[in-house]
C-alpha positions in Angstrom: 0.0 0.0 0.0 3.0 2.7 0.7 4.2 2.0 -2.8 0.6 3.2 -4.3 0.6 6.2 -2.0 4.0 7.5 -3.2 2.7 7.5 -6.8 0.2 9.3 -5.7 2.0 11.5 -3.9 4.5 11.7 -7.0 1.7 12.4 -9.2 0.7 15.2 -7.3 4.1 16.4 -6.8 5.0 16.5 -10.1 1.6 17.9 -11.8 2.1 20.9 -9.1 5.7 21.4 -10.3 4.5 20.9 -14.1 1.8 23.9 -13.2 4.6 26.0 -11.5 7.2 26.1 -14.3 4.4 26.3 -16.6 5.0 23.3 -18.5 1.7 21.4 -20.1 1.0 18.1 -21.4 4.2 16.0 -19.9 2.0 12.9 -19.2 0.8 11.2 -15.9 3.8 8.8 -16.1 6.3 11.5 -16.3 4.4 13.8 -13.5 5.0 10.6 -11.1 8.8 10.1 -12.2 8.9 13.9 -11.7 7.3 14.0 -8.5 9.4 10.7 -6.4 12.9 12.1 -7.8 11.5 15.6 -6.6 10.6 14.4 -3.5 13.6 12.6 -3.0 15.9 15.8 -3.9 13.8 18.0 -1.6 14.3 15.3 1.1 17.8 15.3 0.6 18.5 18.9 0.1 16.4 20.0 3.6 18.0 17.3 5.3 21.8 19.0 4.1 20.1 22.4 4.9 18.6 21.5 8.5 20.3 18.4 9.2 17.5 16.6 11.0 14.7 16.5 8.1 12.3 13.6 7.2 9.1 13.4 6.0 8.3 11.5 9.1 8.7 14.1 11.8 6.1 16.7 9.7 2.6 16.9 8.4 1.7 16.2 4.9 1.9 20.2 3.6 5.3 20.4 5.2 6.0 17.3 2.9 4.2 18.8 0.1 6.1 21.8 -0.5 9.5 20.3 -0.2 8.8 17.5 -2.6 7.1 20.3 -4.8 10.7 22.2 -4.3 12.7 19.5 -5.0 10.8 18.9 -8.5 10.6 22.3 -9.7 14.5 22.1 -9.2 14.8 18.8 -11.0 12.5 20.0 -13.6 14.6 22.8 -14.3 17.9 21.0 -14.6 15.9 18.6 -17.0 14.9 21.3 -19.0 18.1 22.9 -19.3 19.5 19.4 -20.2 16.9 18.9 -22.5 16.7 22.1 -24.3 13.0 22.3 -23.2 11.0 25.6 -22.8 8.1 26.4 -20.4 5.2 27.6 -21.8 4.6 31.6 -21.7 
C-alpha cells in the first residue's frame, strides 16, 4: 500500500511542479517520475540544509512543499539538459 501512496503523492508532486514552471501536457507517467525524484531531492536537500529532516517528523503540507521544491529544481535542470522551454 505505501508504494501506491507515493505515486500518488509523485503524481501530485509533479503535476504541481508541471503547473509551477508552466509546463503542459508532460504525461501522468512523467508527473510521477517527476514528482518521487523531486521528493527525494527535496528530502535530501532539507536534510543538508537543517540536518534533521524527514518526511516522518512533519505533516503532509510540510511534505508537500518540499517535494514540490525538489521537482521544480529537477525539472529545471531537465529542462536545461533537454533544451525544453516552459510555456509563456
Amino acid at each position: 500500500m505505501h508504494i501506491l501512496g507515493w505515486i500518488v503523492f509523485g503524481a501530485i508532486v509533479g503535476w504541481l511542479a508541471n503547473g509551477i514552471m508552466g509546463k503542459r501536457g508532460s504525461g501522468c507517467l512523467v508527473n510521477i517520475a517527476l514528482g518521487l525524484v523531486g521528493a527525494l531531492a527535496g528530502g535530501f536537500l532539507f536534510q543538508q540544509i537543517s540536518g534533521n529532516f524527514t518526511y516522518d517528523q512533519h505533516g503532509f503540507i510540510v511534505s508537500t512543499l518540499v517535494a514540490v521544491i525538489g521537482a521544480i529544481i529537477v525539472l529545471a535542470i531537465w529542462n536545461a539538459i533537454t533544451g525544453h522551454r516552459p510555456l509563456r
